[in-house]
Structures are given as C-alpha cells and as structure tokens.
N, C-alpha and C positions, 0 to 999 in steps of 0.2 A: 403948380406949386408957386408960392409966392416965394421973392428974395429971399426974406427975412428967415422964411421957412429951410430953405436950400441951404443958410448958411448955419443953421441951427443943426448938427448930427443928432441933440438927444433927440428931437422933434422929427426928426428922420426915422428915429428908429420906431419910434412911436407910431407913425404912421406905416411903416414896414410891416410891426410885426400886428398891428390892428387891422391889418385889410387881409388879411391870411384868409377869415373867415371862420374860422375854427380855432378853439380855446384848447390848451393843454394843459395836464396838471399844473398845480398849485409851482411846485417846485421846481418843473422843468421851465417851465413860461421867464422868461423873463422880464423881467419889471424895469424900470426906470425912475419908477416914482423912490425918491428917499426916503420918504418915512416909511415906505410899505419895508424897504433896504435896513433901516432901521431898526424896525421890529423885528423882522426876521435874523435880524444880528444879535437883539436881547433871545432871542428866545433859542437859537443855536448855541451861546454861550449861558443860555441857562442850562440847558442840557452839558453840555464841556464840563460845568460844576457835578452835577449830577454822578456823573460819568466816572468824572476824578475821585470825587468820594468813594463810589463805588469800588473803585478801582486799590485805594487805597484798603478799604474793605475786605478786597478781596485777597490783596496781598496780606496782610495781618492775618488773617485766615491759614494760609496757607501757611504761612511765621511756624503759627499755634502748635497746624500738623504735623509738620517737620518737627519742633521740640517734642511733642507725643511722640513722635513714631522712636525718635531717638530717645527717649525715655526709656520707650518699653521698651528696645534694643538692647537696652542696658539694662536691664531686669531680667532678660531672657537671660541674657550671657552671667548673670551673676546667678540665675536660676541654675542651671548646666556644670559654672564651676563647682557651687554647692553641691550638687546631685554625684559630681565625678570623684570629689573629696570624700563624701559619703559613701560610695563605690569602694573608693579606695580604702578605706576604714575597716569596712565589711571585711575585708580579703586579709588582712594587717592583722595581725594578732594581738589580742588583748594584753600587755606587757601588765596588767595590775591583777590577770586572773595567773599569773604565775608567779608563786613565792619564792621561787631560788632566784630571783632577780631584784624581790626587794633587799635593801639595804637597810639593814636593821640600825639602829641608834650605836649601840655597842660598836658595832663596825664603822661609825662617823666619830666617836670617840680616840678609838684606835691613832686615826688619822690625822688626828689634829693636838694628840699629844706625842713628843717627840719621846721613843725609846731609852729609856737607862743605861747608862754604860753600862757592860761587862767587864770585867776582869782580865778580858785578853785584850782590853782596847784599851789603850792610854786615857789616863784621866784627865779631860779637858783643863784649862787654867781657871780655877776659880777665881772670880771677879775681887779684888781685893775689899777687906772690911770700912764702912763706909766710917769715916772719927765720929765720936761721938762728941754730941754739941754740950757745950759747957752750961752748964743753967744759968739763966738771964737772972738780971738782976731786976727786981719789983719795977724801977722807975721803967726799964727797958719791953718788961713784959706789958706794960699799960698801955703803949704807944703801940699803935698799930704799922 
C-alpha cells in the first residue's frame, strides 16, 4: 500500500470490501461512491412520498368507516326505539275507539262559561254604569 493510500480511509474501505471476492446484494453491499449514495437517497425518499400518501389514504379510509359504522349505529337504535313504541302502542288501548272518553263540544262549553247565580248566593256587585258621553260638537267630531 502506498502512503497516500494508508492515509485515505475511504480508499481503505474500497480496497477492503473489493478484495472480499464475492459480491452481495444490491442493498446489503456497501458503496462508497456518492452519487451511487445519491441516488439511492432519491429513490428511498421517493418511496417515503409514496408511502405517506398512502398512508394518508389509508387513514381517510378508515375516517369514512368509522362515520359509517356510527351511522348505521344510529339507525339501528332509532330502528329498536321505533319498533318498541310501536310494541308499546299495540298493547295501549285505542282511547279514540272509546266514546265515553271523548269530550263532546257541549261539555267544553259548560267549562268556559261561568254559572249564574242562584238565588241562595248573594248577588255579586254589579259593575257601576259606565256616563254617557255627551255629543261632540261638528268642529270636534271632524278632527281625529
């Protein structure tokens, strides 16, 4: 080995892993050369994009799921309440197939006009008569 060589390690390594005799994959092998360092660095972070979108993808995806699945969660259970009300309906008795519970008009009448006095109940105080207004005179009735 010359000086020059001794004092260079990339040149060392070169010569190390080139006298081996035998080549290993692509990927295991290591290189030294930079542009080969290079390239394999474009093309690993071309993949990295790749990957991330993907991934991004896949997440959104599964977002989509999740709101479905909790959708139709919520359709089942309002499916069920529906079903149970109706259940309960069934069993309930029809209050409009029986007439001694409707309320007839005459009997809403009754209730919202107050009773007459009787003769054994004292006579409330009638409201005093209201004066009677004196007729306006022509010029007075004109004006609003």
């Amino acid at each position: 080995m010359t000086n020059e060589t001794q004092n260079d390690p990339m040149e060392f390594i070169k010569n190390m892993w080139g006298n081996m005799g035998f080549s290993l994959p692509g990927m295991v092998t290591p290189t030294v050369d930079t542009d080969e360092l290079g390239k394999r660095i474009a093309d690993l972070k071309a993949v990295e994009g790749w990957l991330k979108s993907n991934l991004s993808l896949l997440q959104m995806t599964i977002q989509g799921l999740e709101m479905q699945r909790a959708t139709l969660l919520a359709f089942q259970q309002m499916s069920q309440a529906t079903q149970e009300a109706a259940a309960e309906a069934e069993n309930a008795p029809n209050p409009f197939l029986n007439p001694a519970v409707w309320q007839m008009p005459w009997d809403l009448m009754k209730s919202a006009v107050p009773p007459a006095p009787t003769s054994s109940e004292p006579a409330a105080e009638t409201p005093a008569a209201k004066p009677k207004r004196s007729p306006r005179k022509k010029s007075e009735q004109s004006k609003p």
